[in-house]
C-alpha positions, 0 to 999 in steps of 0.5 A: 849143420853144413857150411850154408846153414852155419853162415845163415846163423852168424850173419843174423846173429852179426845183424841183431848185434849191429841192431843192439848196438845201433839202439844202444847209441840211439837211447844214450843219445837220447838220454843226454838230451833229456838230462840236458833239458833238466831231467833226472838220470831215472827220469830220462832212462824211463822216458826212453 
């Protein structure tokens, strides 16, 4: 694998981790919200 294709392949990788990341946070949030309004843990997690 030459130096081009090498970078191709981390700067998608480095893409999807900020993605997960990104969705991570979203979800938590997302989570909190639902507990706040009363929701159990399970309950909120499998609405999100």
């Amino acid at each position: 694998m030459d130096a081009a294709q090498y970078q191709e392949f981390i700067f998608g990788m480095l893409f999807l981790e900020r993605a997960s990341d990104q969705f991570d946070e979203v979800r938590e949030r997302f989570i909190d919200r639902q507990l706040a309004l009363g929701r159990s843990r399970s309950e909120a997690e499998k609405i999100a």
